[in-house]
C-alpha positions in Angstrom: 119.0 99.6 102.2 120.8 102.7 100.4 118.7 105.6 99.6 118.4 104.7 95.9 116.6 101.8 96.6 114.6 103.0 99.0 113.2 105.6 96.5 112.8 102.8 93.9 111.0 100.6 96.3 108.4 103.1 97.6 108.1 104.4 93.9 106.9 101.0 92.6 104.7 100.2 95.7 103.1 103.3 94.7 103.3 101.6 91.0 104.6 105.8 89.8 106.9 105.8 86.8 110.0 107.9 87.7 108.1 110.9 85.4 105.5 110.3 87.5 107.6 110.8 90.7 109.6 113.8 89.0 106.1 115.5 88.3 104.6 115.3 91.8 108.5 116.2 93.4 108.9 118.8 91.1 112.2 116.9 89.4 113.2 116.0 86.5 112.7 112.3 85.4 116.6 112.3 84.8 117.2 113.2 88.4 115.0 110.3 89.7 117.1 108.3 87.7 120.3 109.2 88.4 119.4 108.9 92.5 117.6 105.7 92.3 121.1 104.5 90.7 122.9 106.6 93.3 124.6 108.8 90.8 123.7 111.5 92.7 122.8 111.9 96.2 119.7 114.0 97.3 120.0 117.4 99.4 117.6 117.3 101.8 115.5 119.9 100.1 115.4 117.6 97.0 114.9 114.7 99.9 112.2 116.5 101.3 110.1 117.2 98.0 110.6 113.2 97.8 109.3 112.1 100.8 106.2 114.2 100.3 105.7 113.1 96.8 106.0 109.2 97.9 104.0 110.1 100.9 106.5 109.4 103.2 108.4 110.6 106.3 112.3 111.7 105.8 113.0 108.6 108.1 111.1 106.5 106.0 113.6 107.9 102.7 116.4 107.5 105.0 115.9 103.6 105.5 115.3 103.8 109.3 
């Protein structure tokens, strides 16, 4: 699964909106967008603050 989806996925089984996500991660809704479409890929700083705002390990994020 690529990383956008994987953000998607773990964001609706948490049932966050993306401004949801982007407040606890410290993002900007726009940002959440533009990975969960893979517009942009995430450093792993910006992985990082996600994985802890889905409550998550980096694995987890990374599809492994």
């Amino acid at each position: 699964m690529s990383y956008g989806k994987t953000i998607k996925k773990y964001r609706l089984e948490r049932k966050m909106t993306q401004v949801e996500l982007a407040k606890k991660a410290g993002l900007t809704d726009v940002w959440i967008s533009h990975l969960e479409n893979e517009r942009r890929k995430p450093s792993l700083k910006t992985a990082i603050k996600l994985a802890d705002a889905l409550l998550i390990t980096l694995d987890d994020l990374a599809g492994r």
